[in-house]
C-alpha positions in Angstrom: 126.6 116.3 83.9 123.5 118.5 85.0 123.3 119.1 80.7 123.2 115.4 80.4 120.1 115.1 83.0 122.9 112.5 84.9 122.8 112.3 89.1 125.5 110.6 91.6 124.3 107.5 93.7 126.6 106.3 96.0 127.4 104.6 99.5 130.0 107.3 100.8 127.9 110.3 102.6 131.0 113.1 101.2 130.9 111.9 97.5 127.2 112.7 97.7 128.1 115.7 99.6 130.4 117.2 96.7 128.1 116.6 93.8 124.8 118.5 95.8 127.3 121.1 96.6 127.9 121.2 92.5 124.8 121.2 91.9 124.3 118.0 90.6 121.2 115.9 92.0 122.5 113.2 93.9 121.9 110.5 96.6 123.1 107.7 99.2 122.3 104.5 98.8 120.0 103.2 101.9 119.6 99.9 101.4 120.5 97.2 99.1 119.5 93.9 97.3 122.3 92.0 96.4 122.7 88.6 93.8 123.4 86.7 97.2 119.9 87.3 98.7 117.5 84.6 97.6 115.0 84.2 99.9 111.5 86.1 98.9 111.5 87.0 102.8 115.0 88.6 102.9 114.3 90.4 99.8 110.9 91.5 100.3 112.9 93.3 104.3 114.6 95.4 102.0 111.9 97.3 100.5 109.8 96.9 103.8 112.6 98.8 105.6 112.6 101.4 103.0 109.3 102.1 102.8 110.0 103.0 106.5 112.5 105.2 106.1 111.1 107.2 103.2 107.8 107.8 105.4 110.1 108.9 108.2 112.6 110.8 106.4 110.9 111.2 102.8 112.7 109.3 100.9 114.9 105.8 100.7 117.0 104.5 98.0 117.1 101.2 97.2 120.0 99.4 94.8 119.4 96.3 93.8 120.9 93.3 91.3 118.2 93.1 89.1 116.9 89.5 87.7 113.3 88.1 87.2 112.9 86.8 90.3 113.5 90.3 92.0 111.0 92.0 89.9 108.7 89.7 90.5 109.2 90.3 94.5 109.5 94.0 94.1 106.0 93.7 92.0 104.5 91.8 94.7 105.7 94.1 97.2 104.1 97.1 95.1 100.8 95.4 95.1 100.7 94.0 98.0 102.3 96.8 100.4 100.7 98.3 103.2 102.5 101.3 102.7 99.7 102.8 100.0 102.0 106.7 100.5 105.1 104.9 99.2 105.8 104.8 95.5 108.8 103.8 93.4 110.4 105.4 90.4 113.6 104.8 89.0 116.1 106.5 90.1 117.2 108.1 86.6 113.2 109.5 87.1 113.9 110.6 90.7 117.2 112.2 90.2 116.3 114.5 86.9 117.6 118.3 88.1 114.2 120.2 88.7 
């Protein structure tokens, strides 16, 4: 998988355990935006909560149903954060083997 530039994202702390212990980059999923959240308010938590816990701990992963309307939150949340040390890649970015 490392040939393939692939990493492991899951919700079960010992599956990401197994694949670091591989080798393979991998990570747990911290928080998550689901197709049942609608409100801008509950949505925009999410990455607010994040942002949080990656200053705290250096990181955060968010999953997240994507549609238009979430972008469009996530974007306003980019621009608009007070969190100016927080940025966002995708994960496929994030979890490419160094």
């Amino acid at each position: 998988m490392i040939a393939n530039q692939l990493g492991y994202v899951g919700q079960r702390a010992e599956n990401v355990t197994v694949f670091q212990e591989s080798g393979l980059p991998a990570g747990l999923i911290d928080f998550y935006i689901d197709q049942k959240m609608t409100r801008a308010a509950d949505i925009l938590d999410q990455p607010d909560a994040a942002g949080i816990t990656a200053l705290e701990t250096g990181k955060a992963i968010i999953a997240m149903h994507l549609n238009e309307d979430t972008l469009d939150i996530l974007q306003f949340w980019v621009c608009h954060s007070r969190m100016p040390k927080i940025s966002i890649a995708a994960l496929s970015v994030v979890l490419l083997p160094s």
